[in-house]
C-alpha positions as CSV (number, residue, x, y, z in Angstrom):
1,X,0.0,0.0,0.0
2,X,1.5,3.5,-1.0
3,X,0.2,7.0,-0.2
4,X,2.8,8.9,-1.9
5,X,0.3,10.9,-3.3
6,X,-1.3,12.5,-0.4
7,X,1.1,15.6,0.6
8,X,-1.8,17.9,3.1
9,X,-0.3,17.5,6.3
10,X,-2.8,18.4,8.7
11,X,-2.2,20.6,11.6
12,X,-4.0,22.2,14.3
13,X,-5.6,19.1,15.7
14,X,-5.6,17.3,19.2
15,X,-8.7,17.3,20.9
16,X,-9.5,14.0,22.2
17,X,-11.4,11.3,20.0
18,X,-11.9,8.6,21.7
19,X,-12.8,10.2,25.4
20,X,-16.5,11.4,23.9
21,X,-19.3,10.1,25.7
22,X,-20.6,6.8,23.5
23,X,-23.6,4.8,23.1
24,X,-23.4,1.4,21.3
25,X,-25.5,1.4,18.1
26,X,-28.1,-1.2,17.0
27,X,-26.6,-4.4,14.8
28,X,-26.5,-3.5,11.4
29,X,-30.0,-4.0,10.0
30,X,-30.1,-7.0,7.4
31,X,-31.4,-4.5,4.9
32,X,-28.2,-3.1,4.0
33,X,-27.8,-6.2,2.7
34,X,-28.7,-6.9,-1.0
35,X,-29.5,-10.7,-2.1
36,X,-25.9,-10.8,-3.4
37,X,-24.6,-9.8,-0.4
38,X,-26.4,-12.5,2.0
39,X,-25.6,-15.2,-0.4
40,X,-21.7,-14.6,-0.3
41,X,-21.1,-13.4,3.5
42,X,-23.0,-17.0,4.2
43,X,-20.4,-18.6,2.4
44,X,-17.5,-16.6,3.8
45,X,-14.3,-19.0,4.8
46,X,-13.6,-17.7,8.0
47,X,-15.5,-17.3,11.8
48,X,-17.5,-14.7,13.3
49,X,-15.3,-12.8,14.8
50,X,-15.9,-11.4,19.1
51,X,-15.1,-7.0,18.1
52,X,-14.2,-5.9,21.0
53,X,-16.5,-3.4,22.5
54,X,-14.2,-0.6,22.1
55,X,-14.3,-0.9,18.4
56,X,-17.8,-2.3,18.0
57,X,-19.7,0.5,16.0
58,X,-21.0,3.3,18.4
59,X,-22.1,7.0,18.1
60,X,-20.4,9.3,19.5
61,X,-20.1,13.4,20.4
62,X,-17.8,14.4,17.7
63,X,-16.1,18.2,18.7
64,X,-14.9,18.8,15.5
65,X,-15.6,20.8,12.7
66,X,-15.9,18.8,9.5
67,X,-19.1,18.6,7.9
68,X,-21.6,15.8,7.6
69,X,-20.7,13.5,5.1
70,X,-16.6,13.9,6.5
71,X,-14.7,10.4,6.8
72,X,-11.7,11.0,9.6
73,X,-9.2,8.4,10.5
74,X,-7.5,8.2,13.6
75,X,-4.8,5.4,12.5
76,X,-3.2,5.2,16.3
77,X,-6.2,4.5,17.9
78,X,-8.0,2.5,15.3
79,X,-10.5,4.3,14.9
80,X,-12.6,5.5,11.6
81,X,-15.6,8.5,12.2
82,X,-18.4,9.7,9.8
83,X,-19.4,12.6,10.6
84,X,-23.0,13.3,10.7
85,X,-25.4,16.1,12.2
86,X,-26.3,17.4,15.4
87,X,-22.5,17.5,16.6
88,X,-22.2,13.3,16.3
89,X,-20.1,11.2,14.8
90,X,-20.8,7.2,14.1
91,X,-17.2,5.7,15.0
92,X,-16.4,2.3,13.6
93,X,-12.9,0.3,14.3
94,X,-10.3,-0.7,12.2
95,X,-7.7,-2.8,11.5
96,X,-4.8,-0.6,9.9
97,X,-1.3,-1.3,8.5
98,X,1.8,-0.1,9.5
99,X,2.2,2.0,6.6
100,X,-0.6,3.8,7.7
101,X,-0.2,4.9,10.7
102,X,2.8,6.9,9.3
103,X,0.5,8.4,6.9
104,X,-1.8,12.0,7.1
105,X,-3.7,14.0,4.3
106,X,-6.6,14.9,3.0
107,X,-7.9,13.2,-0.3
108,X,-11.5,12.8,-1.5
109,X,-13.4,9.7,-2.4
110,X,-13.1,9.1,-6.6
111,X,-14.3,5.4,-7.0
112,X,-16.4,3.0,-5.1
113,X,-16.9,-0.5,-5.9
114,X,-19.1,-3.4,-4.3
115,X,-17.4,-6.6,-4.0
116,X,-13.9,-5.5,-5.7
117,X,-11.8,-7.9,-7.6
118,X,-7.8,-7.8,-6.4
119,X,-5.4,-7.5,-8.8
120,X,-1.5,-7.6,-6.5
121,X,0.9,-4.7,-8.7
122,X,4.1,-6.3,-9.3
123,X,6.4,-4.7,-5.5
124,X,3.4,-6.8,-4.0
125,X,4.5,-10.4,-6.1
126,X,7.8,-9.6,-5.7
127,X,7.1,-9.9,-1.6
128,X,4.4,-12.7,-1.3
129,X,3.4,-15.5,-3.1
130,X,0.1,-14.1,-4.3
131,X,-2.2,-15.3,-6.9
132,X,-2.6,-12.7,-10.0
133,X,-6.0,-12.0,-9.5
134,X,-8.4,-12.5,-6.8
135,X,-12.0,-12.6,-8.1
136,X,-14.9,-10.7,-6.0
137,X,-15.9,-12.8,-3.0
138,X,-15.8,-13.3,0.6
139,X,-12.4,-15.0,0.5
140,X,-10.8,-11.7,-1.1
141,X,-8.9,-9.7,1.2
142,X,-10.7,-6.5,-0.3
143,X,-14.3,-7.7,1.3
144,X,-17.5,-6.3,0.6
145,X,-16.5,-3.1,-0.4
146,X,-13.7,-0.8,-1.7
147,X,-13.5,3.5,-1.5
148,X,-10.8,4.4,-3.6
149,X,-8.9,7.9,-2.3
150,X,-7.4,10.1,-4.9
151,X,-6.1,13.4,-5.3
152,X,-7.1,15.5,-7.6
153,X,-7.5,12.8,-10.5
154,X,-4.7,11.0,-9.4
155,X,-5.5,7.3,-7.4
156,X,-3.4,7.5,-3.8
157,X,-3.5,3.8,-4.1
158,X,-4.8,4.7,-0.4
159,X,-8.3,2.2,0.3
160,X,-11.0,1.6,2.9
161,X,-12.6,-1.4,2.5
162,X,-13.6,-5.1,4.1
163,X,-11.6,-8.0,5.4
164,X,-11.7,-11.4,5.5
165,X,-9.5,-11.2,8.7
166,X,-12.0,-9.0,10.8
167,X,-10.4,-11.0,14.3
168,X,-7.5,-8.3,13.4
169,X,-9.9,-5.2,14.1
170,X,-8.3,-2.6,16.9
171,X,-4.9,-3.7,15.6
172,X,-1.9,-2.7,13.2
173,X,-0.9,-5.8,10.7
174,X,2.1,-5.8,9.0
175,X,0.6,-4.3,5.8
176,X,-2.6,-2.8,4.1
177,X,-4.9,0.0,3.8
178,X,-7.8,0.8,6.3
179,X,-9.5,-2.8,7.0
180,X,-13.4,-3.0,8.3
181,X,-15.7,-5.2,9.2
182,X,-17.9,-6.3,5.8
183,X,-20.6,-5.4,7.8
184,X,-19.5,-2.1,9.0
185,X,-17.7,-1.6,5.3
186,X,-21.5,-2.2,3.9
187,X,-22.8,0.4,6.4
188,X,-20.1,3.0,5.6
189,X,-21.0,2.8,1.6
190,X,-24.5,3.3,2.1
191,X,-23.8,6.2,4.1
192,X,-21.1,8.0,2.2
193,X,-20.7,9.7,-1.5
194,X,-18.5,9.5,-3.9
195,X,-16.4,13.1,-3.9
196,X,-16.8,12.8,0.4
197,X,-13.3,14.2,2.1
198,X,-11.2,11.6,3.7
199,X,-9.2,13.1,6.6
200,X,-6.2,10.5,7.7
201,X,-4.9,12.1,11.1
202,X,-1.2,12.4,11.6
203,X,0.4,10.3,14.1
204,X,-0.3,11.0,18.0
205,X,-2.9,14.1,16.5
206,X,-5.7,12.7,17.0
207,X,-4.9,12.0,20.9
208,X,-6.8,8.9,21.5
209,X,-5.6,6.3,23.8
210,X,-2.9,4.7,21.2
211,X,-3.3,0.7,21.0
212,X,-0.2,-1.0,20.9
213,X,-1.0,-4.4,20.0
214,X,0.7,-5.4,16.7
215,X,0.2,-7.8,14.6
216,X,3.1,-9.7,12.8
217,X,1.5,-11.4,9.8
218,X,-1.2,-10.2,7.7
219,X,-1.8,-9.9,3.3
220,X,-1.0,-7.0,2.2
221,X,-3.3,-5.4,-0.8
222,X,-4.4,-2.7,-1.9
């Protein structure tokens, strides 16, 4: 995963995240689900996996001031917000990769895609015996579905998508993009629009309790 592109440093942030006041939302409602998404999440090849409560999906007071419709990654502490009215936030854990958490900007959403195919660039084969393709499916490490950041017109190669490793939410693997839950990922996408700003906090700005639990294998993809 490479974020070359992304060159807005953001500054003037540091108010605490993770300290707001919470309430754990309702299970996502099997009507975010289409018919092609029940028939392939049955048939995924690995286990429900226990989130812990920390990074189950919750509302939250959100103090700052993006807009509705704002996506804000906190890399440190795992977490990823969507900003919505009335001062609130819904706040969803991730798993990220190391690359990322050395990684801040601003970019904007240019391509979404349900149930993304995987096709590994050539660094990735040279690292990791990878097939060349990975068809769409529950057994792709891309998941349910894929936002694509860019800048300007240019693809950051930067993602937010599904797992099929969602035991590894709350931590840092050894590689990848910004990893949720296919059910939260579904959630997200029906929430958000294409052109939505994607704000990746700097490392230690976003001032929530840092997780230090890393992870030493993991795929890496974009």
């Amino acid at each position: 995963m490479a974020a070359r592109g992304l060159s807005v440093v953001l500054v003037g942030v540091g108010l605490v995240l993770g300290g707001c006041m919470q309430s754990t939302m309702e299970p996502a409602s099997e009507a975010n689900l289409t018919v092609r998404d029940k028939k392939l999440l049955a048939a995924a090849p690995y286990e429900k996996a226990t989130i812990p409560e920390p990074y189950k999906r919750h509302i939250v007071q959100y103090h700052r001031k993006e807009a509705p419709g704002t996506i804000v990654i906190d890399s440190d502490a795992r977490y990823l917000y969507y900003v919505i009215e009335g001062g609130k936030a819904i706040r969803y854990g991730v798993t990220v990769g190391e690359e990322a958490l050395a990684f801040s900007g601003v970019a904007k959403i240019g391509r979404m895609t349900e149930w993304p195919s995987w096709t590994p660039t050539a660094d990735i084969k040279k690292r990791m015996d990878v097939p060349d393709f990975v068809a769409p499916g529950p057994q792709n490490p891309m998941g349910a579905r894929a936002l694509y950041l860019f800048e300007g017109n240019k693809d950051t190669l930067y993602r937010i998508h599904g797992t099929n490793q969602p035991e590894y939410i709350g931590q840092a693997i050894s590689s990848g993009c910004i990893r949720m839950t296919n059910e939260d990922v579904i959630d997200l996408y029906k929430r958000v629009k294409p052109g939505a700003v994607v704000v990746v906090l700097a490392p230690k700005q976003g001032d929530s309790p840092f997780n230090p639990r890393i992870a030493s294998t993991g795929p890496m993809f974009r």
